[in-house]
Backbone atoms as SQL, in Angstrom:
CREATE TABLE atoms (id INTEGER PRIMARY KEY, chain TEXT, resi INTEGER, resn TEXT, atom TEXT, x REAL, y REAL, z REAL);
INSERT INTO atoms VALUES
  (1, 'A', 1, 'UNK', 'N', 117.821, 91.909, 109.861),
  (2, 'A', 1, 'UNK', 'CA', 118.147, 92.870, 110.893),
  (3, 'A', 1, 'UNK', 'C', 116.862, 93.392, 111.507),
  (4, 'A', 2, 'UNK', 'N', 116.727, 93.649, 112.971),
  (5, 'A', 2, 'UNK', 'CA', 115.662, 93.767, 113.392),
  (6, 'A', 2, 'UNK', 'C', 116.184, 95.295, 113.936),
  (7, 'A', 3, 'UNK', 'N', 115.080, 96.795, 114.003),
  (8, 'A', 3, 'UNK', 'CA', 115.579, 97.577, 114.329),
  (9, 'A', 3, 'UNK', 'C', 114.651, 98.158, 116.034),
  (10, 'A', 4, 'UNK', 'N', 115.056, 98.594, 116.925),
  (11, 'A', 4, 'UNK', 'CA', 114.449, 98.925, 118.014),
  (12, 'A', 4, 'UNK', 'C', 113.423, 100.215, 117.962),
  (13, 'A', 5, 'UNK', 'N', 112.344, 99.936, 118.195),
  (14, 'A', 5, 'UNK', 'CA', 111.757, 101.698, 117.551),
  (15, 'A', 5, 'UNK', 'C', 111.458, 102.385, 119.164),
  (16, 'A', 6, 'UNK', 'N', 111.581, 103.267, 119.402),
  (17, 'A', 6, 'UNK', 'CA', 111.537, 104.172, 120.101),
  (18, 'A', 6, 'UNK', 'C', 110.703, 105.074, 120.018),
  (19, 'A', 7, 'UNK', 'N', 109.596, 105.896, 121.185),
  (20, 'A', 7, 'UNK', 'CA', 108.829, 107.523, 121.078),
  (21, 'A', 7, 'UNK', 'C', 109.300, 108.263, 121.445),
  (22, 'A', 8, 'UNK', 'N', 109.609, 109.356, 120.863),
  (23, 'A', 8, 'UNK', 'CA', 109.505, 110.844, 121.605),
  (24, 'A', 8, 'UNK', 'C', 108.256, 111.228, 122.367),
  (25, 'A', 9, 'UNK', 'N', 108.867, 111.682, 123.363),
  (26, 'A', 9, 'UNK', 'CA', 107.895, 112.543, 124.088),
  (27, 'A', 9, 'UNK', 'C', 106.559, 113.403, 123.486),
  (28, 'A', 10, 'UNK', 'N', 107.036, 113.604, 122.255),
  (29, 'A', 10, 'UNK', 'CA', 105.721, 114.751, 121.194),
  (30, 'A', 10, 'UNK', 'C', 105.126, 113.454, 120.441),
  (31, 'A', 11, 'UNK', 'N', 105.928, 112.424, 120.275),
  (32, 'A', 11, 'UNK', 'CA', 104.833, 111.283, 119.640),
  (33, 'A', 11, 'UNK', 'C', 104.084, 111.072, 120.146),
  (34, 'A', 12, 'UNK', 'N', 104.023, 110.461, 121.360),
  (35, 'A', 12, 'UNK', 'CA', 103.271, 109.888, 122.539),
  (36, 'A', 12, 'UNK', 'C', 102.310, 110.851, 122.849),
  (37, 'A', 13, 'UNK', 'N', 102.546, 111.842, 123.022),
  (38, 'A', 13, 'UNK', 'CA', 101.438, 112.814, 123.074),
  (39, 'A', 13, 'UNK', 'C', 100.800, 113.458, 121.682),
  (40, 'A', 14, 'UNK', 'N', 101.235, 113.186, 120.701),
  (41, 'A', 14, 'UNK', 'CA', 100.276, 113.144, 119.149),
  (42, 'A', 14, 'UNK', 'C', 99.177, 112.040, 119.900),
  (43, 'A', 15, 'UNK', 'N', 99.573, 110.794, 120.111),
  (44, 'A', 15, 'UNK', 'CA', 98.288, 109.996, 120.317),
  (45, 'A', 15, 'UNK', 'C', 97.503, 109.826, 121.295),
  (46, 'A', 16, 'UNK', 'N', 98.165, 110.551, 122.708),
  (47, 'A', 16, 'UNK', 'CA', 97.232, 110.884, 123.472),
  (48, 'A', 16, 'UNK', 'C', 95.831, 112.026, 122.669),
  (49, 'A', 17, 'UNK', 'N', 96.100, 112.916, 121.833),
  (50, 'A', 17, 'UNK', 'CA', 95.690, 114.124, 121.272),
  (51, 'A', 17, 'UNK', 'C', 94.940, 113.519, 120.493),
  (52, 'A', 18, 'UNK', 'N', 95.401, 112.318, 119.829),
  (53, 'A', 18, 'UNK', 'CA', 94.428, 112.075, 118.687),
  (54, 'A', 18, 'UNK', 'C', 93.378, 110.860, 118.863),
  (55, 'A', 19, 'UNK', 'N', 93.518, 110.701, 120.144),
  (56, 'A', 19, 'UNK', 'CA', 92.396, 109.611, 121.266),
  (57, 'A', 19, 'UNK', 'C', 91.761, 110.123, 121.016),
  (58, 'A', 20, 'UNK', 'N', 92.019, 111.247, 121.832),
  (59, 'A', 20, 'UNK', 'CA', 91.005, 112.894, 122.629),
  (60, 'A', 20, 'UNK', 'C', 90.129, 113.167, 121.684),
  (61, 'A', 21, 'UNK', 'N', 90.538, 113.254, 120.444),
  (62, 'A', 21, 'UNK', 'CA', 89.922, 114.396, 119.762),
  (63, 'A', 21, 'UNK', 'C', 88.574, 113.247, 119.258),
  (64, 'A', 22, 'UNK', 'N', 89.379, 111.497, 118.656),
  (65, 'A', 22, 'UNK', 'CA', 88.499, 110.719, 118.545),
  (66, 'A', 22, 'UNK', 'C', 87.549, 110.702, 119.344),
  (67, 'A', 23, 'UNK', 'N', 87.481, 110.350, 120.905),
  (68, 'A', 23, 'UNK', 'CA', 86.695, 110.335, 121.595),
  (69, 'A', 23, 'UNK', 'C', 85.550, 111.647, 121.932),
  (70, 'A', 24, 'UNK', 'N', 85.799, 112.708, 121.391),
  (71, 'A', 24, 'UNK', 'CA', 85.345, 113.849, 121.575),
  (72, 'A', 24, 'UNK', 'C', 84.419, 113.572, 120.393),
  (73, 'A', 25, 'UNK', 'N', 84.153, 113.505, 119.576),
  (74, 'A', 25, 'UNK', 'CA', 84.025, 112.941, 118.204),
  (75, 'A', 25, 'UNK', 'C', 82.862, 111.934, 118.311),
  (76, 'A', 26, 'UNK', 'N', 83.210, 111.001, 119.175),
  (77, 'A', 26, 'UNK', 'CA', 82.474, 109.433, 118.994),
  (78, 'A', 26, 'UNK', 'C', 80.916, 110.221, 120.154),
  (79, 'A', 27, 'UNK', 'N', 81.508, 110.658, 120.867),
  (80, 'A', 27, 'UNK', 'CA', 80.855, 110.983, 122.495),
  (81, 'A', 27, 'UNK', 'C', 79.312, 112.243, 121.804),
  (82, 'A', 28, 'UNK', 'N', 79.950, 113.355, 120.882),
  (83, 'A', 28, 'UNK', 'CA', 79.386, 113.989, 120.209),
  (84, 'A', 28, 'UNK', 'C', 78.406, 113.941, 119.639),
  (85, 'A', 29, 'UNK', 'N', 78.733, 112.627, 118.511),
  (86, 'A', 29, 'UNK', 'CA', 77.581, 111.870, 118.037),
  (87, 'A', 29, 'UNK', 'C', 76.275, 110.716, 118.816),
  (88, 'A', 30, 'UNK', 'N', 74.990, 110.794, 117.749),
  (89, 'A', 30, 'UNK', 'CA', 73.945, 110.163, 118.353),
  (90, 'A', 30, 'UNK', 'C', 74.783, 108.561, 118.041),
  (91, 'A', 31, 'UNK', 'N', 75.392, 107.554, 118.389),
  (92, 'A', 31, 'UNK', 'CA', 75.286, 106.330, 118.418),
  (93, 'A', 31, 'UNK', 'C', 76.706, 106.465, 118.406),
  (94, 'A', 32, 'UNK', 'N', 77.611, 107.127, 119.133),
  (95, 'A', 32, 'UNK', 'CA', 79.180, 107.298, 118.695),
  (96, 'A', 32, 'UNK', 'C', 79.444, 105.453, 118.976),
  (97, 'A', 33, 'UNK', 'N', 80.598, 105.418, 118.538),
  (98, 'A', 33, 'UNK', 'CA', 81.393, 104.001, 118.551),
  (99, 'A', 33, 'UNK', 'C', 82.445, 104.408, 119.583),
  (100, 'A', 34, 'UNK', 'N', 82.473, 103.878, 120.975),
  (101, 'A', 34, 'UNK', 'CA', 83.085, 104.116, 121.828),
  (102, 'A', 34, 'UNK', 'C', 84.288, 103.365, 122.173),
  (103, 'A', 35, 'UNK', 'N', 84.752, 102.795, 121.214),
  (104, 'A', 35, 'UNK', 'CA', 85.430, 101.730, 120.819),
  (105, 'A', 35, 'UNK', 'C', 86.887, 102.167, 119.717),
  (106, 'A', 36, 'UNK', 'N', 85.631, 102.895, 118.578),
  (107, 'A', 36, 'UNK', 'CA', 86.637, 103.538, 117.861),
  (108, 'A', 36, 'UNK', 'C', 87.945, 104.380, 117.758),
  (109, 'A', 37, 'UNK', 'N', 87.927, 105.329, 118.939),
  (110, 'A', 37, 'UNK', 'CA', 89.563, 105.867, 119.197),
  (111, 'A', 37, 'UNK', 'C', 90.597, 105.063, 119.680),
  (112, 'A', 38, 'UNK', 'N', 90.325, 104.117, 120.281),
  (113, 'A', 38, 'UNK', 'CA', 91.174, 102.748, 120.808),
  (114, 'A', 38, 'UNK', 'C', 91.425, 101.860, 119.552),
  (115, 'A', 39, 'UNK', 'N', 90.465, 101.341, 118.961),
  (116, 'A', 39, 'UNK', 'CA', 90.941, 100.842, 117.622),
  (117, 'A', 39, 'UNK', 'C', 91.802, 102.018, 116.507),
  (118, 'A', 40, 'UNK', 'N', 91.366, 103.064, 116.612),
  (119, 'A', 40, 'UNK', 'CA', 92.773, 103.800, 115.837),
  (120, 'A', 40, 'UNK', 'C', 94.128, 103.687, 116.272),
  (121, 'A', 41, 'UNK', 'N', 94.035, 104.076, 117.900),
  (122, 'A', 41, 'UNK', 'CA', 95.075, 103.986, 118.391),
  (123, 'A', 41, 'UNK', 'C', 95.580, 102.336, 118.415),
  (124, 'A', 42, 'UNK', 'N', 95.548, 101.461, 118.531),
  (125, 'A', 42, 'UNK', 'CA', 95.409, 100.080, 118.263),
  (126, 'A', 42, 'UNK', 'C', 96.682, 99.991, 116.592),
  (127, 'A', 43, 'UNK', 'N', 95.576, 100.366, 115.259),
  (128, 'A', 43, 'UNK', 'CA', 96.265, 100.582, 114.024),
  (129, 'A', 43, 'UNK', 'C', 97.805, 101.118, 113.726),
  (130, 'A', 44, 'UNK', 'N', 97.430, 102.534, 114.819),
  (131, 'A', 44, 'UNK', 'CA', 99.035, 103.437, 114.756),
  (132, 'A', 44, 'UNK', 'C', 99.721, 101.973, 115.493),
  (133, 'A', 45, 'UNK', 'N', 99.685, 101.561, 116.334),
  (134, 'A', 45, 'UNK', 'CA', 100.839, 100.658, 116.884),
  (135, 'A', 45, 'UNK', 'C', 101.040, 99.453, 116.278),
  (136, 'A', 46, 'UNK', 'N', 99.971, 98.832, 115.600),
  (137, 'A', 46, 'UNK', 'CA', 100.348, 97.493, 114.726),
  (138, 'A', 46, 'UNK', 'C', 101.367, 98.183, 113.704),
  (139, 'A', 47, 'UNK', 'N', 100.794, 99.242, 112.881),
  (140, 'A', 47, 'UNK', 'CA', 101.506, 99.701, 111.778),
  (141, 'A', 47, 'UNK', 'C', 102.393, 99.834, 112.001),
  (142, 'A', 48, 'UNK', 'N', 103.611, 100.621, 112.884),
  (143, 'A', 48, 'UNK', 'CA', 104.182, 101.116, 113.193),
  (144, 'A', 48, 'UNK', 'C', 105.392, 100.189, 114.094),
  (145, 'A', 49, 'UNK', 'N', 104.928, 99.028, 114.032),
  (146, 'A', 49, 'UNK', 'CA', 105.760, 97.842, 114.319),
  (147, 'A', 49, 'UNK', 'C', 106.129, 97.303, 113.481),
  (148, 'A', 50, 'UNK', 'N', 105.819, 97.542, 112.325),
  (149, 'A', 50, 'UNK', 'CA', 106.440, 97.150, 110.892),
  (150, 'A', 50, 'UNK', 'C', 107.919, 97.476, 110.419),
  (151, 'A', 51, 'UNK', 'N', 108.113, 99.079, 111.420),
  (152, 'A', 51, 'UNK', 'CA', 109.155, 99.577, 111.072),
  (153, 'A', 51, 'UNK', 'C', 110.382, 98.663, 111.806),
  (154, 'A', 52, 'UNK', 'N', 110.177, 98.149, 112.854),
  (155, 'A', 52, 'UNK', 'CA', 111.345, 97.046, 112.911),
  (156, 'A', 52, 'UNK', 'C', 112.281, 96.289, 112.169),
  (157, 'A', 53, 'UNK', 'N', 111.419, 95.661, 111.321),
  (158, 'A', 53, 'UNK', 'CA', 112.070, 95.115, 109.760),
  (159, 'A', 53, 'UNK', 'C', 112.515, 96.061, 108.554),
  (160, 'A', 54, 'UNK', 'N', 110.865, 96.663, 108.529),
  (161, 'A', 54, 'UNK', 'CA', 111.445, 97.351, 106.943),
  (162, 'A', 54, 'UNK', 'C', 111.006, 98.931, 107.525),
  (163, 'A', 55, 'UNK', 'N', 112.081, 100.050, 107.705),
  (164, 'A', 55, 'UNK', 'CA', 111.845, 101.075, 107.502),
  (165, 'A', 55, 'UNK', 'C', 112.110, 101.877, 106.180),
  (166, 'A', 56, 'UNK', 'N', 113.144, 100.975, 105.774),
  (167, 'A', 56, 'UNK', 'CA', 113.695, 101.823, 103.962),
  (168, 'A', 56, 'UNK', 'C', 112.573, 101.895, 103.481),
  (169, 'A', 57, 'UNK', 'N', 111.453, 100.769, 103.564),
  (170, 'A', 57, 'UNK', 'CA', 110.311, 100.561, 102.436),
  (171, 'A', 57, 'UNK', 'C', 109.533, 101.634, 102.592),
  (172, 'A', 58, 'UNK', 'N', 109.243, 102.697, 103.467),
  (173, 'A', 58, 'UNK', 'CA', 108.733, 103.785, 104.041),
  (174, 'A', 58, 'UNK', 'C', 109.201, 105.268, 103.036),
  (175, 'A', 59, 'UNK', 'N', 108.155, 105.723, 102.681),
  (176, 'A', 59, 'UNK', 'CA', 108.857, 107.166, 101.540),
  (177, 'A', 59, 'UNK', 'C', 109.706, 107.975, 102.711),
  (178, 'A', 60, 'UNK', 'N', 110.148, 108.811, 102.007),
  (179, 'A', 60, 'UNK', 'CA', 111.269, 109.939, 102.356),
  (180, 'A', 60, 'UNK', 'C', 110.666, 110.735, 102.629),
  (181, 'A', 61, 'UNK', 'N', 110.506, 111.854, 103.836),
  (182, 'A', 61, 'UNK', 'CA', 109.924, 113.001, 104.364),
  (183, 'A', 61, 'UNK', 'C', 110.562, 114.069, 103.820),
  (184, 'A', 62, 'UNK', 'N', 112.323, 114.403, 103.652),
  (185, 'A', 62, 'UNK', 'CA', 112.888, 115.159, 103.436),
  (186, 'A', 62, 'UNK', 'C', 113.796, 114.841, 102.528),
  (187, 'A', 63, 'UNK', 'N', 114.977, 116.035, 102.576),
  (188, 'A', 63, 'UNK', 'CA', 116.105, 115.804, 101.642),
  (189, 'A', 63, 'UNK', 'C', 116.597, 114.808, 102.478),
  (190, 'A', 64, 'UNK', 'N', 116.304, 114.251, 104.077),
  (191, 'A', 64, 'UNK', 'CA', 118.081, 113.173, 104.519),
  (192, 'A', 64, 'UNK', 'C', 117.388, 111.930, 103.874),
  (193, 'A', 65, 'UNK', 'N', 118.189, 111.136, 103.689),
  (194, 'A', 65, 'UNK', 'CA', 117.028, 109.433, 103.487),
  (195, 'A', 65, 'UNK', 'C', 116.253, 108.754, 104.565),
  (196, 'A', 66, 'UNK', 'N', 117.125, 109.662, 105.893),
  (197, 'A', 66, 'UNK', 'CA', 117.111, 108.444, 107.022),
  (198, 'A', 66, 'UNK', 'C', 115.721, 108.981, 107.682),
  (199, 'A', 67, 'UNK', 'N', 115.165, 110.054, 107.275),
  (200, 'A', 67, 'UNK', 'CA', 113.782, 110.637, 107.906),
  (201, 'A', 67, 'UNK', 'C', 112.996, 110.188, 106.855),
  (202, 'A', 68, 'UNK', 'N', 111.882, 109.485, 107.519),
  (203, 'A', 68, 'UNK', 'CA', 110.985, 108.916, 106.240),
  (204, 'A', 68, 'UNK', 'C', 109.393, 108.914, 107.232),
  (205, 'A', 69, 'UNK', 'N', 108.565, 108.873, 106.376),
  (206, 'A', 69, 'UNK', 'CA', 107.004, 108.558, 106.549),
  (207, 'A', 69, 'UNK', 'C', 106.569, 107.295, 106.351),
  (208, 'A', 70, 'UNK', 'N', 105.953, 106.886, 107.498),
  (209, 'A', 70, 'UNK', 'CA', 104.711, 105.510, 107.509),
  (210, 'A', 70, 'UNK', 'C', 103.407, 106.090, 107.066),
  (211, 'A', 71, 'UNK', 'N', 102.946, 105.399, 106.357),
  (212, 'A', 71, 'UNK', 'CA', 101.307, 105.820, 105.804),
  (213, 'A', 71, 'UNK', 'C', 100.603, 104.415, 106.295),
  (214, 'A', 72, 'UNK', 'N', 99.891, 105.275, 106.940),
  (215, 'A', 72, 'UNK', 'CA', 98.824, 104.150, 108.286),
  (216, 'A', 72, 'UNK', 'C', 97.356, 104.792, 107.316),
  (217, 'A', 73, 'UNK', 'N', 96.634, 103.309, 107.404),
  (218, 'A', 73, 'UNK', 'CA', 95.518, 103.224, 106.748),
  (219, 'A', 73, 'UNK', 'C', 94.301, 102.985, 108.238),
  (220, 'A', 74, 'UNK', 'N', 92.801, 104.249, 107.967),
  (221, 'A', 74, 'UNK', 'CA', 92.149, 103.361, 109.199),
  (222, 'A', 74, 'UNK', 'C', 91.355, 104.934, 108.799),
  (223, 'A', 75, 'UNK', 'N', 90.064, 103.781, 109.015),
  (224, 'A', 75, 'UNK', 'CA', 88.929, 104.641, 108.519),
  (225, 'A', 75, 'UNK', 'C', 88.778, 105.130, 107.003),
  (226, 'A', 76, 'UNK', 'N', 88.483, 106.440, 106.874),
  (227, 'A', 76, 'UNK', 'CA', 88.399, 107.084, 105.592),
  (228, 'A', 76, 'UNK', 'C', 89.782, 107.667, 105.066),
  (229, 'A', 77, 'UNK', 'N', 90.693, 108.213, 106.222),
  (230, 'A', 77, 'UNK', 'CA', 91.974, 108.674, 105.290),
  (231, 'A', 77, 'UNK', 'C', 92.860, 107.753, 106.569),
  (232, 'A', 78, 'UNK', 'N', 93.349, 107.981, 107.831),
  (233, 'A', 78, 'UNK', 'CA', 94.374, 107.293, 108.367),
  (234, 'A', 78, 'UNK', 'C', 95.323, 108.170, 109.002),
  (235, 'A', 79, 'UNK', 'N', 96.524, 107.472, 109.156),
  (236, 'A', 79, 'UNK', 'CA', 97.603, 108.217, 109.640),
  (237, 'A', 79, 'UNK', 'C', 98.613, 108.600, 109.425),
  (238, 'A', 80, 'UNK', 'N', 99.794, 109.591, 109.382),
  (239, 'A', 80, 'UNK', 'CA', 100.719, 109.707, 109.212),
  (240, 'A', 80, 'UNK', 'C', 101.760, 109.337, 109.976),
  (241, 'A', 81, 'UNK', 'N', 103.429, 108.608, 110.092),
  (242, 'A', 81, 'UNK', 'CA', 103.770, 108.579, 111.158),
  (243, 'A', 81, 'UNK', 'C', 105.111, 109.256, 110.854),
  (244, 'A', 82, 'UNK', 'N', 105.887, 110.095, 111.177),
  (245, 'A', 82, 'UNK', 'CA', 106.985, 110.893, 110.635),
  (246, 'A', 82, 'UNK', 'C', 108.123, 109.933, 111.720),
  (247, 'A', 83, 'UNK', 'N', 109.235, 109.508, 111.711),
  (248, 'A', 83, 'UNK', 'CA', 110.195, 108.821, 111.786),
  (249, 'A', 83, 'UNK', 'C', 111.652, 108.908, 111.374),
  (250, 'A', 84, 'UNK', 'N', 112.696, 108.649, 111.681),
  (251, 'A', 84, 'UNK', 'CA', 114.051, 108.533, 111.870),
  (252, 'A', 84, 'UNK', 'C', 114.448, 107.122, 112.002),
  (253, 'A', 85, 'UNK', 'N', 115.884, 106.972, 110.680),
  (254, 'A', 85, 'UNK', 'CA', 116.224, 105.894, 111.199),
  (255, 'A', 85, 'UNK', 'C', 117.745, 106.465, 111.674),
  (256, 'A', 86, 'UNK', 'N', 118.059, 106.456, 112.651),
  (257, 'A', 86, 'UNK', 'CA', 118.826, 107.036, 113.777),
  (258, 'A', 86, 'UNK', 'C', 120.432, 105.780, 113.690),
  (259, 'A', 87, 'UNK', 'N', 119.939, 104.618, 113.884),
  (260, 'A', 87, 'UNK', 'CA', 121.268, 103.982, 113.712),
  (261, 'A', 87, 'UNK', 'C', 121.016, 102.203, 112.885),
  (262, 'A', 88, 'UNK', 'N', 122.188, 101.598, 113.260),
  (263, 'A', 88, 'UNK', 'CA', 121.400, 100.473, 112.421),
  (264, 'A', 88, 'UNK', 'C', 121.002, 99.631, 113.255),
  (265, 'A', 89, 'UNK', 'N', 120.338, 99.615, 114.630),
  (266, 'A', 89, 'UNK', 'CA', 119.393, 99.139, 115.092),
  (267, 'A', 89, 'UNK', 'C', 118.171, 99.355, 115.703),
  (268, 'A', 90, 'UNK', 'N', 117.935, 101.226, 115.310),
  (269, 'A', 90, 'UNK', 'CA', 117.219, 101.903, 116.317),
  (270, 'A', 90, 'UNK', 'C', 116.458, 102.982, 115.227),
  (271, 'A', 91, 'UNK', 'N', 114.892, 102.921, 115.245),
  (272, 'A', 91, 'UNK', 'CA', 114.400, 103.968, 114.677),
  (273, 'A', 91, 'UNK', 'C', 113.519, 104.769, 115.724),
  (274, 'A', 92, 'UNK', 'N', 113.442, 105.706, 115.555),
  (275, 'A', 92, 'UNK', 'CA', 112.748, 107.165, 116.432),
  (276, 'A', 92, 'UNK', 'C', 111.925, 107.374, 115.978),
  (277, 'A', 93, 'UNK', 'N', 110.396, 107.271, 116.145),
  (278, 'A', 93, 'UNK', 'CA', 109.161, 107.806, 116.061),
  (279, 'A', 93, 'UNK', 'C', 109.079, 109.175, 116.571),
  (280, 'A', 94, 'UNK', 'N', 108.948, 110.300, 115.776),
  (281, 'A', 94, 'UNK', 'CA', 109.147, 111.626, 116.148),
  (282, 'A', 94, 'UNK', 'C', 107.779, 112.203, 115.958),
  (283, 'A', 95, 'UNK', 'N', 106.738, 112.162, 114.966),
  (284, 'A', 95, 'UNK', 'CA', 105.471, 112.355, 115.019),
  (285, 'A', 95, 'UNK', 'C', 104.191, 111.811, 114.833),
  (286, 'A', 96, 'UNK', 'N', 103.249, 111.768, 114.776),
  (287, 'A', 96, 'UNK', 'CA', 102.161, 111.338, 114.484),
  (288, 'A', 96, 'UNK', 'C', 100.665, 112.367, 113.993),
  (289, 'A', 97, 'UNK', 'N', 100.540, 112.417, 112.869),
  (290, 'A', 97, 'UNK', 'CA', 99.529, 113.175, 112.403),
  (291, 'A', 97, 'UNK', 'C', 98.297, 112.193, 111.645),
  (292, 'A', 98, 'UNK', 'N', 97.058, 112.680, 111.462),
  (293, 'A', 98, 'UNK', 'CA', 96.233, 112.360, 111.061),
  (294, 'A', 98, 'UNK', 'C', 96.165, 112.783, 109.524),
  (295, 'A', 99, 'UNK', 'N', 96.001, 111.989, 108.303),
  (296, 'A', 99, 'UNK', 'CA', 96.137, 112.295, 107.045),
  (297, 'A', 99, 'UNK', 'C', 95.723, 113.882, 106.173),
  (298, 'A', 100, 'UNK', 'N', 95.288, 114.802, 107.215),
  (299, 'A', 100, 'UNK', 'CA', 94.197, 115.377, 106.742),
  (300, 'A', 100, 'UNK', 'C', 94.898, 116.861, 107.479),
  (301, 'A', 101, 'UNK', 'N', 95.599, 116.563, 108.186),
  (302, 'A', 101, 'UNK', 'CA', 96.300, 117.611, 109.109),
  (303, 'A', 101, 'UNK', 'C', 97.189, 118.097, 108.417),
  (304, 'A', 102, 'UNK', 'N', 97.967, 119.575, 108.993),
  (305, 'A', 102, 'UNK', 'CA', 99.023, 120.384, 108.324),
  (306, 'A', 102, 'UNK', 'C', 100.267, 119.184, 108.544),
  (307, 'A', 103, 'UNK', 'N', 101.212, 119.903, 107.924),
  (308, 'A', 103, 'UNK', 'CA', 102.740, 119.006, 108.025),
  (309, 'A', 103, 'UNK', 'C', 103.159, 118.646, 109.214),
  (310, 'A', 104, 'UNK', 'N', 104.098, 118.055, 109.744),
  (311, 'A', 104, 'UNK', 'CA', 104.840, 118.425, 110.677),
  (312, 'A', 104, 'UNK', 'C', 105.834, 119.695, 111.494),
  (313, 'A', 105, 'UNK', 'N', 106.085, 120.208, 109.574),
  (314, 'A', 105, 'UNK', 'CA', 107.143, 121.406, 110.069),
  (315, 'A', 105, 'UNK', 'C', 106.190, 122.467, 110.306);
């Protein structure tokens, strides 16, 4: 079964935010890697195409089953991706945090 994944509006703008902040970051430093916020952003979307096939394999965020977490690897800690599986062909990408950040709620 292949499932359709979908963004929210607040996802999409988690990774506009977490370009930004990369690039703010790279630009900052003496020899930044100007390259590097695009290759993060790059990671969140390979990873996160995984959920097509297997979202069960993904831990549980809450008490429902069907809200679960992707753990995206990249750099020193990575990403979080908070998610819904909504029906049985369709999952909802609802957030995106950086490993190191507060929760979602």
């Amino acid at each position: 079964m292949s499932y359709r994944i979908t963004w929210t509006i607040a996802a999409d703008a988690d990774l506009d935010r977490l370009f930004d902040h990369l690039l703010a970051r790279e630009l900052a430093r003496e020899g930044g890697d100007l390259d590097y916020p695009g290759q993060a952003i790059a990671a969140v979307r390979a990873c996160t195409s995984l959920l097509e096939n297997f979202p069960f394999t993904c831990r549980k965020s809450i008490d429902n089953p069907f809200v679960r977490e992707l753990v995206i690897p990249f750099g020193h800690t990575g990403y979080v991706a908070l998610f819904e599986i909504v029906s049985s062909d369709q999952v909802v990408i609802a957030a995106i945090r950086q490993q190191r950040e507060d929760d979602y709620y």
